[in-house]
N, C-alpha and C positions, 0 to 999 in steps of 0.2 A: 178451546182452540185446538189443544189436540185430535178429539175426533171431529172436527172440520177437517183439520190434514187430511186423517183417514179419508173421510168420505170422500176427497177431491181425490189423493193418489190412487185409493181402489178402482177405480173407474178406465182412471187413464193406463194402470197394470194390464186390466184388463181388454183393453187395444191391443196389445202383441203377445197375450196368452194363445192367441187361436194361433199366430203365424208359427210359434215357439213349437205348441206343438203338433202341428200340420207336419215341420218339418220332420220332427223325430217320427212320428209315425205313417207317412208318408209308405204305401205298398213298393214292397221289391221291385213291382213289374211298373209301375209307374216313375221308378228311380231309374230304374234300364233305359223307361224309354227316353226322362232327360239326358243321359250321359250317350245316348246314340244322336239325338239333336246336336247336344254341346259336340258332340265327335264328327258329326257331318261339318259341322259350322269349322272345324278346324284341318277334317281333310279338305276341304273346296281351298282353305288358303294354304296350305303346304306339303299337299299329296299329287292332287291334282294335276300337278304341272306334267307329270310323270303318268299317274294312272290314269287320267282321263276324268273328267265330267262326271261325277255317279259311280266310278271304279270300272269304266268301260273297257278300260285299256290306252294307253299311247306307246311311249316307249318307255313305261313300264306296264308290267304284267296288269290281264285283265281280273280282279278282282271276285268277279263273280261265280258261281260255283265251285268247284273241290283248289285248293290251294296245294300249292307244288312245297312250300317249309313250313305252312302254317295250319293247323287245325282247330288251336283252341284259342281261348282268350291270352293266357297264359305266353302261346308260343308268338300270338302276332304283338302282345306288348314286348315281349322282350325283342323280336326283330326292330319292331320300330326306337326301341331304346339302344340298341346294338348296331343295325345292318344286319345285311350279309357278308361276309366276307369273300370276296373274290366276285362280288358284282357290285353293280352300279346304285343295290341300296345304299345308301348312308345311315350315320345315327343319328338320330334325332335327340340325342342326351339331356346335350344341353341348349336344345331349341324348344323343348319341348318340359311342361313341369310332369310329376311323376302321375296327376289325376286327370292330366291333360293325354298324356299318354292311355291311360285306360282307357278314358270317351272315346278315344280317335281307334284304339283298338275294338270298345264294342262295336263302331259304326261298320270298322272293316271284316267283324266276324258276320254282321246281318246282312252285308255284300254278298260273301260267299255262302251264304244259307238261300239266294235268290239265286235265276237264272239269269237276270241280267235282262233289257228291252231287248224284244226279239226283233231282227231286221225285216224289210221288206222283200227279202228274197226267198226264194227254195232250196235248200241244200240237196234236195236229191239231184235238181236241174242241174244244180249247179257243179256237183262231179262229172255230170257228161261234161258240164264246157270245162273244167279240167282235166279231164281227159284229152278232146278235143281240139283243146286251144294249144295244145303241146308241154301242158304246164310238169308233167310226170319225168319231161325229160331233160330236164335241168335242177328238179328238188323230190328230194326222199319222200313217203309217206307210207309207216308204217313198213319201212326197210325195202320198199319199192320206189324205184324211179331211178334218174340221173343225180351226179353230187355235182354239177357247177354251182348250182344255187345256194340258199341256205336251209336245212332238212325242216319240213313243215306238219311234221308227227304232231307234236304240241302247242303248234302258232295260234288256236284259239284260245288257248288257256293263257298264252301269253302278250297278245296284241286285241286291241278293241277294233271294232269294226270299221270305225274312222281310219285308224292306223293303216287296216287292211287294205282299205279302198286306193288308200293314196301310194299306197306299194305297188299296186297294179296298175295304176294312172299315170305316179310321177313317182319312179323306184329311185330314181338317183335321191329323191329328197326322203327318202327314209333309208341310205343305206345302212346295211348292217355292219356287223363289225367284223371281223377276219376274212373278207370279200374284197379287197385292195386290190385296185385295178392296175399295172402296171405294163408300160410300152416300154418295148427295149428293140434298140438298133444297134445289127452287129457291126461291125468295122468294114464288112461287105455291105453294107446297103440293107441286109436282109429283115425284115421288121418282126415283130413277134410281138402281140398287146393280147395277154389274157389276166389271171385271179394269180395272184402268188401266191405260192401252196408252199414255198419256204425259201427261207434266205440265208448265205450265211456271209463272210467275208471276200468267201472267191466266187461261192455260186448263185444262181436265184433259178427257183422254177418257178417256171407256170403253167396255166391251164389253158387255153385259149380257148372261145365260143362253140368249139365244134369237139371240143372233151380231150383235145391232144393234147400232152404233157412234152415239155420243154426246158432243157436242162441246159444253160447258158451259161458260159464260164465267164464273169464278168473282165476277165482281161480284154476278150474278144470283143466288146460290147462298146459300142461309138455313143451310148446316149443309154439312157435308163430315166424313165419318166415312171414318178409312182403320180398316181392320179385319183385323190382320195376321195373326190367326190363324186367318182363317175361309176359305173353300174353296166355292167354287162346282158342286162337284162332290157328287151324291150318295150317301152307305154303299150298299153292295151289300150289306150281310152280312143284310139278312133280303131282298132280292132273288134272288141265289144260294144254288143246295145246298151243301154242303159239298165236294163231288164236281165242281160246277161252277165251284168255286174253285179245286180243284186244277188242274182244266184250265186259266183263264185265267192262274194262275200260271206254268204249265208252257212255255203258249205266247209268254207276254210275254217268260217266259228264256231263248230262243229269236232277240228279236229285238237282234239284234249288227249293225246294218248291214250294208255292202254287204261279201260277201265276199272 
């Protein structure tokens, strides 16, 4: 009776001896590559919203190539366990388990080792129609141009291509943030609608569309309108071809600072 047992349990042991040890000796590089699947599968559902489709960019940074706080494994698991402080990451602490957090971190270190899909535009084109289209005189680059805008030294490293387009199509719908549009009427009648560059209890300045600065003492002031969804900047999209968007896209993803 007993080596009956035997013979029936050896058999059946021997069904998950191979899985038992596939997994223990399972290659390093084979393990990397599950824990960048299981990490994609977890950024698409709680990255995503922010970075983009693939780490493209939205309004959060674009993933791809050199990272502005992060370089190693190391540094991007503990951001996503942490934030940033004084930005719009959050932490993932306790939304996240501590092996879930590694995958999601392998996946966003093999983002930034790619360049990201390349667009359909030209960037070299695409600096003349920035130049051209008036863009230098309203945003910085590379400590040239106008400051009404917001400075676009870095805006490739930090917005995906989508993000880009819809900035230059529909700017109100991606306003930025310290860019508050504000109207104010003095007690004369006299209007003044530009960026408020600062406010405090008696005064507010602003900038108005043509770079003047405006120093209003709120006593004097018949109406004060902040106007937080609106944008001093104007749609390009019946300005530019289709063609000519590609390019300005192209070029703006291009601009990553200094190398």
């Amino acid at each position: 009776m007993r080596r009956s047992l035997r013979l029936l349990v050896q058999p059946a042991l021997a069904l998950f001896l191979p899985l038992t040890v596939s997994a223990q000796t399972r290659p390093p590089a084979a393990a990397g590559l599950t824990d960048r699947a299981a990490g994609q599968r977890i950024f698409d559902a709680q990255c995503a919203w922010c970075h983009g489709n693939g780490g493209d960019g939205g309004t959060g940074p674009n993933l791809h190539g050199r990272l502005r706080h992060a370089t190693t494994l190391a540094s991007i698991v503990d951001i996503i366990a942490n934030g940033i402080p004084g930005s719009d990451m959050p932490s993932f602490r306790s939304g996240l388990t501590e092996r879930s957090t590694r995958q999601t971190a392998t996946y966003v270190l093999s983002l930034s080792r790619s360049a990201g899909r390349p667009g359909p535009g030209n960037a070299e084109r695409g600096a003349a129609v920035y130049q051209s289209s008036g863009c230098s005189s309203c945003h910085v680059v590379d400590g040239r141009g106008g400051i009404l805008g917001p400075e676009l030294t870095t805006i490739g490293g930090r917005r995906g291509a989508i993000y880009l387009r819809e900035a230059i199509v529909k700017p109100a719908a991606s306003h930025p943030p310290g860019f508050l549009v504000v109207h104010a009427v003095t007690t004369g009648g006299t209007e003044v609608r530009g960026i408020r560059i600062n406010e405090d209890v008696f005064w507010i300045h602003l900038r108005d569309a043509s770079g003047n600065v405006h120093t209003l003492q709120k006593s004097e002031l018949a109406r004060v309108d902040r106007e937080p969804e609106a944008t001093l900047m104007p749609s390009y999209e019946s300005r530019l071809s289709a063609a000519q968007l590609d390019d300005l896209v192209a070029y703006m993803a291009t601009l990553r600072g200094p190398k």
